[in-house]
C-alpha positions as CSV (number, residue, x, y, z in Angstrom):
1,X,-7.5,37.7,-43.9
2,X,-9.8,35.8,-41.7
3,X,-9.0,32.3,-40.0
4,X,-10.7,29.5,-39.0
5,X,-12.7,28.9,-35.7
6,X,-14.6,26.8,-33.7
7,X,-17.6,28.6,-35.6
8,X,-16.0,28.9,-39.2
9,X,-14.6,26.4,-42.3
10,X,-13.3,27.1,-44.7
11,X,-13.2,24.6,-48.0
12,X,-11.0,26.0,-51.3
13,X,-13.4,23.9,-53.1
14,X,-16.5,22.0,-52.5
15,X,-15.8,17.6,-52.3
16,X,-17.8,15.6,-49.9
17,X,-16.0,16.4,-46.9
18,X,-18.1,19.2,-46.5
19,X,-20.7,16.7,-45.4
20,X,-18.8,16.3,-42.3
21,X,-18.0,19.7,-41.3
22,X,-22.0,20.2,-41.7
23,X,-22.6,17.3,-39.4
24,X,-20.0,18.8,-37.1
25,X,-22.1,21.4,-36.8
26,X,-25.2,20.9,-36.8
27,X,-24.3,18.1,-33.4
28,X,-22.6,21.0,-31.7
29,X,-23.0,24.8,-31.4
30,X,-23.7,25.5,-35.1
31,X,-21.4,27.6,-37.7
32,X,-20.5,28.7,-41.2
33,X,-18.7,26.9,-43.9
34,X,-17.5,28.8,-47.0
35,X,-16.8,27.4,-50.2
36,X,-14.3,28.9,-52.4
37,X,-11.8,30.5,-49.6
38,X,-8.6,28.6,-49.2
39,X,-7.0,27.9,-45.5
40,X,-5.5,30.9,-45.1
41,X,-8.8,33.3,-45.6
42,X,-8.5,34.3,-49.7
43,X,-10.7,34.4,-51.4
44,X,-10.4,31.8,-54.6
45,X,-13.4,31.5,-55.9
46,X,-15.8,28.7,-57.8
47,X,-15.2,28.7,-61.5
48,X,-18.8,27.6,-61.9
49,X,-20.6,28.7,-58.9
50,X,-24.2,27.9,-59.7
51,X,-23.7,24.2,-60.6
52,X,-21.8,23.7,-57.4
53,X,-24.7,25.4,-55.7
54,X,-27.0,22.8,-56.7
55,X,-24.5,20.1,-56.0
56,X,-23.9,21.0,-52.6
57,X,-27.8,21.7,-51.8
58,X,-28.7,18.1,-52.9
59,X,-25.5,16.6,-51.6
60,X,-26.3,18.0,-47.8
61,X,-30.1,16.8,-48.4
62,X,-29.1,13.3,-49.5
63,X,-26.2,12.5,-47.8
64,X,-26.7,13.2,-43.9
65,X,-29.3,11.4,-41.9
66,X,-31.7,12.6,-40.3
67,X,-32.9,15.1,-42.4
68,X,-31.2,18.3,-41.7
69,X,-31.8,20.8,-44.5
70,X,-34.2,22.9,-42.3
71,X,-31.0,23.9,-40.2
72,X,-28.8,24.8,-43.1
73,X,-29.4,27.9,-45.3
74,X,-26.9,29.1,-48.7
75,X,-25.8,32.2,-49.8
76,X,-23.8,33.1,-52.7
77,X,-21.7,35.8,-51.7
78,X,-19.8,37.9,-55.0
79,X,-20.8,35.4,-57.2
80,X,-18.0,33.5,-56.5
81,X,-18.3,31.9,-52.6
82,X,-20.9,30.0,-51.3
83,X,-21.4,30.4,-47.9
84,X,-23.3,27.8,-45.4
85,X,-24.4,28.7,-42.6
86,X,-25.9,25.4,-40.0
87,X,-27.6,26.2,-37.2
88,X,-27.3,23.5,-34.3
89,X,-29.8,20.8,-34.9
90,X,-33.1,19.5,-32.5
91,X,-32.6,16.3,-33.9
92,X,-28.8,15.0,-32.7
93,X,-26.8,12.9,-33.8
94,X,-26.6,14.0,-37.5
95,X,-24.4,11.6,-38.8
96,X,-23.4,10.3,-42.8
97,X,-26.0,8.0,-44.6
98,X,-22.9,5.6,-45.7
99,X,-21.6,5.1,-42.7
100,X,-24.2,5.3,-39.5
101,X,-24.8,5.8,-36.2
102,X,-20.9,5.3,-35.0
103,X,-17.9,6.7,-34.8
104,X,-16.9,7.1,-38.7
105,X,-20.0,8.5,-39.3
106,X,-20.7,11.0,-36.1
107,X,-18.7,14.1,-36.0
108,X,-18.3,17.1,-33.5
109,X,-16.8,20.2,-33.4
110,X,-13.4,20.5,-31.5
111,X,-11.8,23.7,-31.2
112,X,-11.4,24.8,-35.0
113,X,-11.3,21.4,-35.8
114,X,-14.6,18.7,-37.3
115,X,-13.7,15.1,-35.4
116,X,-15.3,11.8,-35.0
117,X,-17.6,11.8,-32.1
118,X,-16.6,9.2,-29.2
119,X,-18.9,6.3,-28.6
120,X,-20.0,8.1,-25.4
121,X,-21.1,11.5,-27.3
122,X,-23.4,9.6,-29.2
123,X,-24.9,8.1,-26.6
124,X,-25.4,11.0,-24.6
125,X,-27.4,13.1,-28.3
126,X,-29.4,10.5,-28.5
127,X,-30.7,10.3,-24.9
128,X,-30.8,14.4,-25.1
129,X,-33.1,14.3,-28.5
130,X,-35.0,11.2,-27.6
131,X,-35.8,13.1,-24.2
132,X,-35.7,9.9,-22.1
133,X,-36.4,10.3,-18.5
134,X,-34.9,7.5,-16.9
135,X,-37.3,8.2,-13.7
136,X,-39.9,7.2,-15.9
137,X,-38.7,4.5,-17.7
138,X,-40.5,0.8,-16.9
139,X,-38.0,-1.0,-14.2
140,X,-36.4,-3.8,-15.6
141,X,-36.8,-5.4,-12.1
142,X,-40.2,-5.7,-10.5
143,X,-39.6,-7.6,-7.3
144,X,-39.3,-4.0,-5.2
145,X,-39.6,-3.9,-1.5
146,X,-40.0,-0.6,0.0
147,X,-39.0,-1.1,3.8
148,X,-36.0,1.5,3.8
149,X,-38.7,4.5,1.5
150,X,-41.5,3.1,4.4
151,X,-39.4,4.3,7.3
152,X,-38.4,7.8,6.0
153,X,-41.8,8.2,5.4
154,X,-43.3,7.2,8.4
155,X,-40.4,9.5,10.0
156,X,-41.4,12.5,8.4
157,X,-45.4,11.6,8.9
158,X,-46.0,11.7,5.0
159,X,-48.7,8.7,3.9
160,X,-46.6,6.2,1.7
161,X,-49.7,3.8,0.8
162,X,-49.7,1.8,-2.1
163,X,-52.5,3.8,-3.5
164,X,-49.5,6.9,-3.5
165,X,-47.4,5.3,-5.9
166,X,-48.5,6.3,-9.0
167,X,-48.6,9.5,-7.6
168,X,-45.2,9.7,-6.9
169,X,-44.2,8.4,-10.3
170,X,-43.4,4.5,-8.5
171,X,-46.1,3.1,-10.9
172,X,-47.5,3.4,-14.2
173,X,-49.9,1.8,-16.5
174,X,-53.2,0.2,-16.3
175,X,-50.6,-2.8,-14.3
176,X,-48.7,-0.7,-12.2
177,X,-45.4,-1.1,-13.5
178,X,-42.8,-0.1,-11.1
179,X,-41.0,2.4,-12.8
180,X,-36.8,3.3,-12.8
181,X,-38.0,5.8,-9.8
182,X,-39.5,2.8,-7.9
183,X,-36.8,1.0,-7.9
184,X,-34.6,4.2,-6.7
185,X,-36.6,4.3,-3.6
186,X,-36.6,0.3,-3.2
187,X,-34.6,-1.9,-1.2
188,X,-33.1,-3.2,-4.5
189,X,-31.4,0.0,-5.7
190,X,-28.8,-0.7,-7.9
191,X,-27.1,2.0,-6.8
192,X,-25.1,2.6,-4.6
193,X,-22.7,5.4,-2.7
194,X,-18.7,4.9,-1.6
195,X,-17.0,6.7,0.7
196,X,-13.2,6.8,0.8
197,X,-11.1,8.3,4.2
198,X,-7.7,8.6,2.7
199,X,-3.9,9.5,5.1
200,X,-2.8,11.2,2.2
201,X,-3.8,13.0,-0.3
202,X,-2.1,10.7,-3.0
203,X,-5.3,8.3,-2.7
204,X,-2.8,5.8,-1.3
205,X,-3.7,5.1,1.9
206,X,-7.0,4.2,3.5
207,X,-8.0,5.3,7.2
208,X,-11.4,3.9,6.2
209,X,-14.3,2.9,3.1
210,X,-17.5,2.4,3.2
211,X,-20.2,1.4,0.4
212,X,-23.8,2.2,1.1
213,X,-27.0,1.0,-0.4
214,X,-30.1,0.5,0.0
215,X,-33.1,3.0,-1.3
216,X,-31.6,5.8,-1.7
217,X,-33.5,7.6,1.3
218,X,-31.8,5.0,3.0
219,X,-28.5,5.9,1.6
220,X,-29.1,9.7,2.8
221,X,-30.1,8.9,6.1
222,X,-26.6,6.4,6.4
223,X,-24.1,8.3,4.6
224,X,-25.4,11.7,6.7
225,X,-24.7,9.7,10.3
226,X,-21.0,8.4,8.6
227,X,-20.2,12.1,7.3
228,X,-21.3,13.6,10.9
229,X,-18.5,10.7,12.6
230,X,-16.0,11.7,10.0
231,X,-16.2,15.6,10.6
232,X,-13.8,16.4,13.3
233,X,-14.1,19.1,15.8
234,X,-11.4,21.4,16.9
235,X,-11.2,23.5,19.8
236,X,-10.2,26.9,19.7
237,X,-9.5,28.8,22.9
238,X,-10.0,32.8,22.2
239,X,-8.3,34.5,25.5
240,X,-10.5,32.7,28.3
241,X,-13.2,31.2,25.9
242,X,-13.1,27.9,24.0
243,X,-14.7,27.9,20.7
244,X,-15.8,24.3,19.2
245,X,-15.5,24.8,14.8
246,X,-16.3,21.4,13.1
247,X,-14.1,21.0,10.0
248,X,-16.6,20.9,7.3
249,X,-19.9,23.7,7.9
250,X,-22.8,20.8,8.7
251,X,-25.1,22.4,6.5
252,X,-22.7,22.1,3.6
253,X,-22.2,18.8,3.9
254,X,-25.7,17.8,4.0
255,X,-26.4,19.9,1.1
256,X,-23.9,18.4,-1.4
257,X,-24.9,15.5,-0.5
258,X,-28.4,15.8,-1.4
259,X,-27.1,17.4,-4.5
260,X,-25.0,14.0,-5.0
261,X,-28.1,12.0,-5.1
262,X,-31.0,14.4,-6.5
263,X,-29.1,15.6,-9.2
264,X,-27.1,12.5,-10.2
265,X,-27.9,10.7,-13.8
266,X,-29.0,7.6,-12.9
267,X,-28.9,5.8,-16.1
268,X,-24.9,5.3,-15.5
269,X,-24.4,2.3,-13.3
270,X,-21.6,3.5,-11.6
271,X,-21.5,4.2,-7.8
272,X,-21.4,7.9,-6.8
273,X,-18.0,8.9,-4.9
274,X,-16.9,10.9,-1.7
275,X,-13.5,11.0,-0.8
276,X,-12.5,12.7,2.6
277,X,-8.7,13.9,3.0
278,X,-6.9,15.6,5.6
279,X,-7.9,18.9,4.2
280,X,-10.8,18.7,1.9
281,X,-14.0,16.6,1.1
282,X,-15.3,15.7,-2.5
283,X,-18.5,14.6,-3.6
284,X,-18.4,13.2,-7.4
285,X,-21.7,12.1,-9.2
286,X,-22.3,11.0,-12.8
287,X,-23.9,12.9,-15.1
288,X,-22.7,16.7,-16.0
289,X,-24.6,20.0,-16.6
290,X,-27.9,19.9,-18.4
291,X,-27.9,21.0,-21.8
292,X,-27.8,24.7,-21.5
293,X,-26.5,25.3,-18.3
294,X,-23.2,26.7,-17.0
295,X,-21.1,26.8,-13.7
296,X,-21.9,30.3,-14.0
297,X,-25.5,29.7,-14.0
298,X,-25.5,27.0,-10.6
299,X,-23.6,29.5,-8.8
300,X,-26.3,32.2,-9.2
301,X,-29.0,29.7,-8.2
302,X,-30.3,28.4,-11.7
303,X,-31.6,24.7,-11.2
304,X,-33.2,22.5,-13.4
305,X,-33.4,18.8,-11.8
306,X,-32.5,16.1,-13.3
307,X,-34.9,13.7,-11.9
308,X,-37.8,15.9,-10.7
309,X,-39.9,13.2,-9.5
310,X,-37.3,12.3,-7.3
311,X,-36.3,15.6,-6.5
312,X,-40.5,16.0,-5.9
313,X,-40.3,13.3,-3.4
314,X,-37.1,14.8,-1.5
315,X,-39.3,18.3,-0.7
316,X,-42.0,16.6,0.4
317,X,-40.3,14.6,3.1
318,X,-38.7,18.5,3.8
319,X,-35.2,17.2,2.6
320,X,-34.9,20.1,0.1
321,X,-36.3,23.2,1.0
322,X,-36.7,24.7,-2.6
323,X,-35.2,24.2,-5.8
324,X,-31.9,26.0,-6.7
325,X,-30.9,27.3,-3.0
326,X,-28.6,24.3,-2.2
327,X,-25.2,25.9,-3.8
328,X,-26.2,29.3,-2.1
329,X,-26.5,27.2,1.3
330,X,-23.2,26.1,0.8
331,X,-21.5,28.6,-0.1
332,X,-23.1,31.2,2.6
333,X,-21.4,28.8,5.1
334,X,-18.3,29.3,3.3
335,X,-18.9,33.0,4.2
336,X,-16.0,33.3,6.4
337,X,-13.9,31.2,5.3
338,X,-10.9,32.3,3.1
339,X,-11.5,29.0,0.9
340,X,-14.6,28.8,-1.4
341,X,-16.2,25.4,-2.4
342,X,-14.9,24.4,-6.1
343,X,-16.9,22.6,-8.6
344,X,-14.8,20.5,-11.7
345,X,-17.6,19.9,-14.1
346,X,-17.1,17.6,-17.5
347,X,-19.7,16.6,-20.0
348,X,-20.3,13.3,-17.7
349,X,-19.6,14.0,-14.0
350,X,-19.8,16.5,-11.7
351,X,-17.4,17.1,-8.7
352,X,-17.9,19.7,-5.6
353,X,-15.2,20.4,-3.4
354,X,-15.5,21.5,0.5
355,X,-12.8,22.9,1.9
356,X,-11.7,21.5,5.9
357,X,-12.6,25.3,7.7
358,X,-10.0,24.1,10.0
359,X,-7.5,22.8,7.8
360,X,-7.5,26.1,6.1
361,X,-7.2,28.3,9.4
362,X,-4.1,25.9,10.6
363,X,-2.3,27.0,7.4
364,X,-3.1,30.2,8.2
365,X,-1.1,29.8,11.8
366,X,1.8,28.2,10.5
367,X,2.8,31.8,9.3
368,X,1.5,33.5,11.9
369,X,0.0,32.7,15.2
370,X,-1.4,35.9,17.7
371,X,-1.8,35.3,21.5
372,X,-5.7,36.4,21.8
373,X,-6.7,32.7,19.8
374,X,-3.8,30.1,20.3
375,X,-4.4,25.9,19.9
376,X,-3.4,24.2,23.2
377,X,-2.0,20.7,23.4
378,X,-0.1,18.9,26.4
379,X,0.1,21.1,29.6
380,X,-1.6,23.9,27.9
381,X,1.5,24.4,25.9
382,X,0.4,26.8,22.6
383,X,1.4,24.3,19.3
384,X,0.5,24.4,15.9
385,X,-1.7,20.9,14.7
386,X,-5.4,21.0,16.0
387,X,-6.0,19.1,19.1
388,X,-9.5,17.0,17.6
389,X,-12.2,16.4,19.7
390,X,-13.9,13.2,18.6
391,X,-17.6,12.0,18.4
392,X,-16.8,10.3,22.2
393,X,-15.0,13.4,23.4
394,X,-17.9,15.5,22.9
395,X,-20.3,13.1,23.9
396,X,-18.2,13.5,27.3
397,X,-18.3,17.4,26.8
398,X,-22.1,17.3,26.1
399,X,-22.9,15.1,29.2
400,X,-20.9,17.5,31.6
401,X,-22.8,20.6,30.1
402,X,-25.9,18.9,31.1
403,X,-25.2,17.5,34.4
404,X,-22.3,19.4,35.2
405,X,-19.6,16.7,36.2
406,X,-19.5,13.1,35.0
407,X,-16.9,10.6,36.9
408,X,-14.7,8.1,35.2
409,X,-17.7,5.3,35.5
410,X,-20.1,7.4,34.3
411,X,-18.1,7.9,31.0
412,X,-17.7,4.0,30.9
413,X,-21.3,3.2,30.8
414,X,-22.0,6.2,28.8
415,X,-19.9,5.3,26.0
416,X,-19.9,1.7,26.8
417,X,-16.4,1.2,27.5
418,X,-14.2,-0.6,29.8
419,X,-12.3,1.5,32.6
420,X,-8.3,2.1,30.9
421,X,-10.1,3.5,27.3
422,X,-12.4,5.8,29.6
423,X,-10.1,7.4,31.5
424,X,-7.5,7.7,28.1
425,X,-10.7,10.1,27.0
426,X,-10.6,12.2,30.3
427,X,-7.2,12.4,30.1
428,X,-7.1,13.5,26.2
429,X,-9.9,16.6,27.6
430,X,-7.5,17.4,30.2
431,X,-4.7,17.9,27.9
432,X,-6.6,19.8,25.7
433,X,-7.9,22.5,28.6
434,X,-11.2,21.6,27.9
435,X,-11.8,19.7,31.4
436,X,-10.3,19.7,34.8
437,X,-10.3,17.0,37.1
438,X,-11.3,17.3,41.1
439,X,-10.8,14.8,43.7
440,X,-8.7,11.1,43.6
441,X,-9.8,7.9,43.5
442,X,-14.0,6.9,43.4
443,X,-14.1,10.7,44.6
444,X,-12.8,11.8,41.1
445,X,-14.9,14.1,38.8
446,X,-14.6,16.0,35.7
447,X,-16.2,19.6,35.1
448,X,-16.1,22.2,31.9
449,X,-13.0,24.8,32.3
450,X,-14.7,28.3,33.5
């Protein structure tokens, strides 16, 4: 006795709901449908088998738009089953002459199951078989400004004349249309990018949020500086050595985020998301996997860009080093790290998780802690939470590396701050080991601990 699956129907006789386990079908992975075995596998049998061979033949032809008799082929199997098999169509969304283009009249396959496609599904076949390439598309605004594109241009010493554009894929036509890309790398970007610093990991409370826009070159360049202020440094002291670990790998970081922007589908208007918690960071973009590719595949390098003339325009300026390396770069500097990078992937969005390296070591400590590598707090007393070194702390640290000492006015005008917050710094280095203090008074200076 054989069941049903997600590849095989079965129909004790033919009626016209057949029609919509074909469409089911042919919109998803393809499959068989046999006619004349009841639900449970047996075999019942057409009393007249070659009449409802013709009747399901022209049925299938004249019933289901677009035409889709080129994916279907018939077999009479004993003389007393017919069996169709569909093969998954080029030409998506099949969908029933009587009823249209809509839900009613779309179906997909679920699980063993034919069911009315969602408004969303059919929007998403269409795009596929129409092969639209939103980069390419004519912008529906033409009042573009390119000050933000100029810049990272003129940074990277790449020409960015007008006479480029069409090059790039900016412009098109005999009128040199701004095109969809254009407006990506204009001022006027609909687009935009929102970070999210949350307390807790309940999305309850914010520390901070942020909403960038701009080209998105712009967006890169802004969202890069923010990530860098939000990623904490904690020092480790190993014996008589201090070792600074950032919590997220800055090469990670920098790679999903290119990934967010490159790789996104641009023809939702919805921002793309980061969210930073206490222990992890997530970067969520619209737009899943391109038809015929798997988590399995990204993860052993396979890439096929979304936008390539966008993605074009990120290697020249030497953003991207070459296509497909970005999920090995990030997880290499996962390497040692006893938590990977996840990625949650649905039909339409795509979320990659980064691990906090530090968070993940602190866990480690709460169960057991050895005395070669021990976190110090207040009077060099071991404890468990991870003493972080902020952007000014290490702007303190950086200065005293170079010029060996810095006194409390010199950390005022180097961080531009008045006299009590300035000292509140030194002190919080102090307490941490990671300074020591000699002299009183204007005689007092601050070196590195030996």
């Amino acid at each position: 006795m054989r069941l049903e699956t997600e590849e095989i129907e079965f129909k004790e006789q033919f009626t016209e709901s057949v029609y919509k386990e074909v469409i089911a079908f042919a919109n998803t992975n393809g499959g068989t449908i046999y006619i004349g075995i009841d639900d449970e596998g047996n075999a019942v049998g057409i009393k007249d088998v070659d009449q409802e061979y013709v009747r399901i033949t022209n049925g299938i032809r004249d019933a289901i738009m677009p035409d889709v008799t080129m994916f279907v082929r018939y077999k009479i199997q004993d003389n007393q089953v017919v069996q169709i098999v569909v093969r998954e169509g080029t030409n998506k969304p099949y969908y029933l002459k009587a009823k249209g283009m809509r839900q009613g009249g779309v179906f997909v396959r679920q699980g063993s199951s034919s069911v009315s496609a969602s408004p969303e599904a059919i929007r998403q076949m269409i795009k596929e078989s129409d092969g639209d390439v939103y980069e390419e598309k004519i912008s529906p605004v033409q009042e573009l400004t390119f000050q933000g594109t100029s810049e990272a241009f003129r940074v990277n010493d790449v020409d960015f004349s007008t006479s480029k554009y069409a090059a790039i894929g900016m412009t098109v036509g005999a009128d040199a249309e701004y095109t969809n890309l254009g407006r990506l790398l204009s001022d006027q970007c609909e687009h935009t990018i929102r970070v999210a610093v949350f307390a807790d990991e309940g999305k309850r409370m914010f520390r901070d949020r942020q909403e960038f826009g701009g080209s998105v070159l712009t967006q890169f360049d802004q969202v890069s500086k923010y990530l860098d202020l939000c990623n904490r440094t904690a020092a480790v002291v190993k014996g008589y050595r201090r070792v600074d670990t950032r919590d997220y790998p800055e090469e990670a970081v920098r790679e999903a985020l290119l990934n967010a922007i490159v790789h996104r589908d641009y023809s939702y208007s919805g921002s793309s998301i980061i969210n930073i918690y206490d222990s992890h960071m997530e970067f969520i973009t619209l737009g899943g996997l391109l038809p015929g590719i798997e988590k399995e595949d990204i993860c052993n390098g396979i890439s096929l860009p979304r936008n390539r003339k966008l993605a074009s325009v990120f290697y020249r300026l030497r953003l991207i080093e070459a296509y497909g390396t970005g999920i090995f770069r990030i997880m290499d500097a996962y390497e040692d790290c006893s938590e990977k990078p996840k990625f949650v992937i649905t039909p339409n969005s795509f979320k990659l998780i980064l691990p906090n390296r530090n968070a993940v070591k602190e866990k480690a400590y709460s169960v057991r802690e050895t005395p070669s590598e021990q976190r110090y707090g207040t009077n060099m007393a071991p404890y468990r939470t991870i003493p972080v070194v902020t952007e000014q702390m290490r702007r303190v640290l950086t200065y005293i590396d170079e010029y060996g000492q810095i006194t409390d006015g010199e950390i005022q005008q180097l961080l531009s701050l008045k006299k009590t917050r300035a000292f509140t710094i030194a002190k919080r280095l102090r307490e941490f080991g990671l300074i020591v203090v000699e002299g009183r008074g204007e005689e007092r200076r601050y070196r590195r601990v030996q």
